[in-house]
N, C-alpha and C positions, 0 to 999 in steps of 0.2 A: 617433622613430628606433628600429628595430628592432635589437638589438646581435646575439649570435653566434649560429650558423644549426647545427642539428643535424637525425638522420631516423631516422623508425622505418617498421616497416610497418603497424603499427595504435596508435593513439591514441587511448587511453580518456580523456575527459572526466569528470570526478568519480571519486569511490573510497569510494560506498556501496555498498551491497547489489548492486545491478546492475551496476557498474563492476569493482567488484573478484571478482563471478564470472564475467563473460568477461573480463576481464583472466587471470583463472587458467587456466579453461579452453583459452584460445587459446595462452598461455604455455606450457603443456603440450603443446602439439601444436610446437610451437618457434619458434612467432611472435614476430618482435621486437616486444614492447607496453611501451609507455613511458605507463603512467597517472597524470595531474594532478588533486590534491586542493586545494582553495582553500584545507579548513581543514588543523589537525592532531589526527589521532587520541590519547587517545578524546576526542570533542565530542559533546556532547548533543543528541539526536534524537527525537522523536516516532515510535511506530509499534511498540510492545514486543510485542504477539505475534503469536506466528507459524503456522501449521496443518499439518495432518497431511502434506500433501501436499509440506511443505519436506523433509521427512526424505532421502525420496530422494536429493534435491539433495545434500541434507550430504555423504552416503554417498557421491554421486564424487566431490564435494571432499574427500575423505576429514576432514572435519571436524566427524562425528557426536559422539564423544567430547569435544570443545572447545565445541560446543554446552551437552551436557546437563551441563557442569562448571560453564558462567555462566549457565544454565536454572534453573526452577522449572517442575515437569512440569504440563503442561495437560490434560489429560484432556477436556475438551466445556466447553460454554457454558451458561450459566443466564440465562435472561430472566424480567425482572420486568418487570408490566404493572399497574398501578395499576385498570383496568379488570378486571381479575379476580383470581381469591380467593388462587390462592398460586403462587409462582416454577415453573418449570419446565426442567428438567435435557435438555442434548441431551449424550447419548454418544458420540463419537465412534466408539465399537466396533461401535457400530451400522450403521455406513454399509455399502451395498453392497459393498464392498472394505475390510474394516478390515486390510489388511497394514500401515496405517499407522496406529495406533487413538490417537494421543496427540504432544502436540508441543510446547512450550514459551514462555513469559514470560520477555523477557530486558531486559535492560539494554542501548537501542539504541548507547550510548558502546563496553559491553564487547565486544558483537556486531558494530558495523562493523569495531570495530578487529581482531578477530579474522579476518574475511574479508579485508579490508587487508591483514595481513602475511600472509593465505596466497596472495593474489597473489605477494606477491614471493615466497616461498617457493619458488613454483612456476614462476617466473624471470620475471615483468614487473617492468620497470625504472618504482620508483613515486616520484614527486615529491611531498611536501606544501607546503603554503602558498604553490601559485603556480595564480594562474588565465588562462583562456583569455580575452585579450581583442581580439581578432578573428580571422577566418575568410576565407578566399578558396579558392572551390573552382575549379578549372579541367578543362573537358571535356576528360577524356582520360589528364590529369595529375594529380600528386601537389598536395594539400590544402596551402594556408601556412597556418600555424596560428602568433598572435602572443601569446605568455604576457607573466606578470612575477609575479616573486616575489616575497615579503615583504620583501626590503630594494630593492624598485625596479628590480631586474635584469631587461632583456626578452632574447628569445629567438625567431624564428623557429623553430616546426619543421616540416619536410618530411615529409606521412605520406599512405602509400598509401590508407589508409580510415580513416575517422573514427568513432567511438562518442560519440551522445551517452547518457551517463550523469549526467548534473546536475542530477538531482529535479526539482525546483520552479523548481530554478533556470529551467530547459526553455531553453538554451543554444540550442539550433540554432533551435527553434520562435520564441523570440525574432527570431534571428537574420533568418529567411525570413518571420518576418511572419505565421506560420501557427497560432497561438495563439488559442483561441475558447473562451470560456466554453462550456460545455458547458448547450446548451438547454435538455436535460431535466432536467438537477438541478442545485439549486444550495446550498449551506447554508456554515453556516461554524462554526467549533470553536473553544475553549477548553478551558483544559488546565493542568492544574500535578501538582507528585508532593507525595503526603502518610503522613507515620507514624501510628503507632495508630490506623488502621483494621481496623473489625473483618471480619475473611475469614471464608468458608466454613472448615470443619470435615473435617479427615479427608484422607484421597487425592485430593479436590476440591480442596484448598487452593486449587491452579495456576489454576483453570478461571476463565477469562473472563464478567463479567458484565454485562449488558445491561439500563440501566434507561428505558422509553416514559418520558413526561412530556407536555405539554400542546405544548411546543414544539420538540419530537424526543425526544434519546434521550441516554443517559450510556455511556460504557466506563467500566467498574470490571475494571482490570488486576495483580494482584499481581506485585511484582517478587521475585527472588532476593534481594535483601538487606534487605525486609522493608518497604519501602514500597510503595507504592500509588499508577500512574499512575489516573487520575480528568481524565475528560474531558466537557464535553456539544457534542453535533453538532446547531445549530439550524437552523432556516429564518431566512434574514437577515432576515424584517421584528421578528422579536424581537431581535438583534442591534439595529439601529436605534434600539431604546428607550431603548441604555445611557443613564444621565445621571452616574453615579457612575464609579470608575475600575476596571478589570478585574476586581481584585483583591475587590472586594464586590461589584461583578458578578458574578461568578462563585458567590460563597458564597452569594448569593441566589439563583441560579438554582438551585442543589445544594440549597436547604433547599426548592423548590419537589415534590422528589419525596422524600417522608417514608419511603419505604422504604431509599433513599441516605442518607440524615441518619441513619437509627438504625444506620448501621454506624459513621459518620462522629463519634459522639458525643465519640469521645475523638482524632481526629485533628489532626494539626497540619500544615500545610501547611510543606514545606521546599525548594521551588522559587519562582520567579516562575512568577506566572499569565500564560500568551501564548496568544495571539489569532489566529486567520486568517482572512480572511475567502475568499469569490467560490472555494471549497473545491474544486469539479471542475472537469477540465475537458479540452479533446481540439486536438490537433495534425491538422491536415488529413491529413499521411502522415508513415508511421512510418518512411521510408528514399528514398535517392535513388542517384544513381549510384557516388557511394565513400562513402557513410555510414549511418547505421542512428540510432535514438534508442530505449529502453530506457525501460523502467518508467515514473517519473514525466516522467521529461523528453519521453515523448509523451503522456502523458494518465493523469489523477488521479480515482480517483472516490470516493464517498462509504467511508470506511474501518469500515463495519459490522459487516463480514462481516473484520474482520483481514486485509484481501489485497492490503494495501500491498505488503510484503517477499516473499510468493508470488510474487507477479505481475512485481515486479522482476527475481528470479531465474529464473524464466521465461522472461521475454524474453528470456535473457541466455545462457541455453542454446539455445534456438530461434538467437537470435542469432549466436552463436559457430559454429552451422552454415552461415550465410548468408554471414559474411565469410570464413571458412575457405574455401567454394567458390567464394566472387570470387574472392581473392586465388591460388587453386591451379587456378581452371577461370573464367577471364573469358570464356570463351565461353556457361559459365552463368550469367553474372551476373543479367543481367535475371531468369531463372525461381526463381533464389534468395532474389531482394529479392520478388519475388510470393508465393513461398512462408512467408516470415517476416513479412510484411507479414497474412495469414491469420491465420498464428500468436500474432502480438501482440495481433491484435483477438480471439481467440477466447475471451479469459479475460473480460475486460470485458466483453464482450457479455454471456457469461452469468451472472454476478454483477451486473450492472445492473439485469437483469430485478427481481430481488428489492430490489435495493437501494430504486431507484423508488418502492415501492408498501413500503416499511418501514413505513413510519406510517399505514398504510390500516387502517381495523377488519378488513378481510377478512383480509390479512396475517399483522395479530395474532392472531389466532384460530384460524388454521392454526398457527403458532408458538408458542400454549399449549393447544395440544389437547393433552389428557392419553389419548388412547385409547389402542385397543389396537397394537401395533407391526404396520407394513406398508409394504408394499415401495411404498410413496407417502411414507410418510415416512423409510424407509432412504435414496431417491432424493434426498430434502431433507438430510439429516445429509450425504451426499456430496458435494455443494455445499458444507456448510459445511466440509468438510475440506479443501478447496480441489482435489477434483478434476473439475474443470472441463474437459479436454481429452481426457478419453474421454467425455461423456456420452452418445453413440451408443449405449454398454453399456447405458443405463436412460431415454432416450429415450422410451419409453412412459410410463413411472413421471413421469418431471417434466412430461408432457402433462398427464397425469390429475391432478398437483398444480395446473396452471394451470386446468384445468376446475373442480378444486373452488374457486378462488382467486374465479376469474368466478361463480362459482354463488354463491360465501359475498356477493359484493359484490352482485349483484341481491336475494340476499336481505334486505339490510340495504342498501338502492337509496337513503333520506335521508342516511346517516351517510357510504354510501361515495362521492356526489354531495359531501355539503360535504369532504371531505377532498380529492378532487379539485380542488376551487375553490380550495382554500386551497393544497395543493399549485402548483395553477396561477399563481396572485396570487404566491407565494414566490422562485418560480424566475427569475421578471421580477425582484427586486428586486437592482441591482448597486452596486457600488463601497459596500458600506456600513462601512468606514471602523471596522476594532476593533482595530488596533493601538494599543499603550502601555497 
């Protein structure tokens, strides 16, 4: 039985990174937004850095300054490859466009919660600890949307357009049934924060580190208060193998890349190790007639390249154009939901590409070329800063990357043939069970 019935005009679903910046945004234009959070801020999350391309964003949220206060500054990424002789530094300043040359490591607790209250700051009406538990859309009509709160209280409410925002949760995608492993890739993560770990040195401190392995790859993330997220993204059939429990799972797999252990000498592990498995994945559509879904709650992919929290915010701007023009011009509704429907997939597609072929020798070896600097590899630093939605500007540049990418893998036709196969055998392997 459904108890007291209230209404807004837009209803944000979750109140992470994507929820609470069109929450703000739309807020700002003087949308009544009434946003629902299951949990209560700050709670602990996966996902601590962020790229060059966020800045922007901050800057109209006016929430650059509140950033780099719970920040450690990032400057580019360092990949380590056990296949060749020494690490390899990418500068962000480098990129085709560096107006944004750096961008920060943060604490995904102090982070959400700080775009949280700048939702309501900016006048959305925010709810913690009550979630959405069911949905009725009606052609034509306003959404019944059925919560409850932490002590049992339910609530109808009435909302002209719906936001899904719900990560992982993927609320609506659940809901319609349209929720699909994502064919092309599949892998799954492990993950805990650790002290006394030994960091780069200097103005690097911040930067993000990336270590290959036999069974994918590691994040090495330094946070601002002196710990160290530490992750590895495998292919499930090594998952599969666990026999022991996460927790030495894990520390085995980390002593498996000797170049991660000799930072890790004096580390102490001061989280629990947690698990995910069946890691990517894709929603059929990203919106329908009064709703929209946002960042993860339509689709997850391999988080390599840090373009969780980009991509969230993203959509969420693109977004906030989409409902704004329903709700003010329903005559354009349909051409708006085609428009942001574009928009959402435009980042993911082109961070896929790369992502895909991570663990390929061709890959690698475009990503520890030490040569000389060129607008092929400016073209690549720009990718990794996350500007993904001009790349019409360099367009040629990331052709000519993909030409040498095909040329490096003919060359090396045995090694790039079995990474295929095993990439291939990988991605089939589902439900492999690594939670606890």
């Amino acid at each position: 039985m459904v108890g007291q019935e209230s209404s807004c005009e837009v209803l944000v679903i979750g109140g992470g990174p994507a929820g609470s910046t069109i929450a703000a945004l739309l807020a700002q234009r003087g949308r009544d937004v009434l946003m629902l959070e299951k949990d209560k801020h700050p709670r602990f999350h996966i996902g601590e850095s962020l790229l060059p391309m966020n800045m922007p964003m901050f800057e109209e949220l006016g929430l650059l300054d509140e950033i780099k206060r719970i920040g450690i500054v990032k400057l580019g990424a360092e990949f380590v490859s056990p296949w060749h002789p020494a690490p390899v530094m990418i500068d962000f300043n480098d990129a085709l466009d560096n107006t944004w040359p750096s961008a920060y490591q943060v604490r995904r607790d102090e982070f959400d919660d700080v775009l949280f209250k700048n939702a309501a700051a900016k006048g959305a009406r925010v709810v913690e600890q009550c979630k959405v538990t069911d949905i009725k859309f009606q052609p034509g009509a306003e959404a019944l949307v059925d919560t409850m709160d932490k002590d049992g209280q339910t609530q109808r409410i009435r909302a002209k357009f719906v936001v899904d925002a719900s990560g992982r949760d993927t609320f609506l995608s659940n809901h319609f049934g349209m929720k699909h492993r994502n064919k092309k890739h599949n892998s799954a993560a492990m993950f805990g924060h650790f002290s006394g770990v030994k960091r780069l040195e200097g103005e690097v401190e911040g930067n993000i580190s990336l270590f290959w392995f036999d069974h994918g790859w590691f994040w090495f993330i330094p946070l601002p208060d002196g710990n160290t997220s530490i992750g590895a993204t495998c292919w499930p059939y090594y998952m599969k193998t666990r026999k022991t429990d996460m927790t030495k799972f894990f520390m085995d797999t980390i002593a498996m890349c000797p170049a991660l252990m000799e930072r890790m000498q004096d580390a102490k592990l001061e989280t629990p190790v947690t698990a995910t498995g069946n890691f990517s994945y894709l929603s059929e559509r990203s919106s329908g007639e009064n709703y929209i879904l946002l960042g993860d709650a339509f689709a997850f992919i391999d988080p390599i390249f840090s373009s969780g929290v980009f991509l969230a915010m993203a959509s969420s701007f693109a977004g906030a154009e989409a409902v704004e023009r329903c709700l003010s011009k329903p005559q354009e509704a349909q051409q708006a939901l085609k428009e942001f429907d574009r928009a959402i997939m435009e980042g993911p597609k082109i961070f896929s590409w790369f992502i895909y072929r991570i663990t390929t020798p061709a890959m690698r070896n475009l990503l520890m070329f030490k040569g000389t600097e060129s607008k092929i590899k400016r073209a690549l630093i720009s990718i990794l800063t996350g500007d993904v939605y001009r790349t019409d500007r360099y367009s040629w540049w990331l052709f000519m990357f993909k030409v040498m990418y095909y040329g490096g893998s003919l060359l090396h036709l045995k090694s790039s043939f079995m990474a295929w196969r095993k990439r291939k055998r990988s991605i089939q392997v589902m439900d492999i069970g690594v939670t606890g």
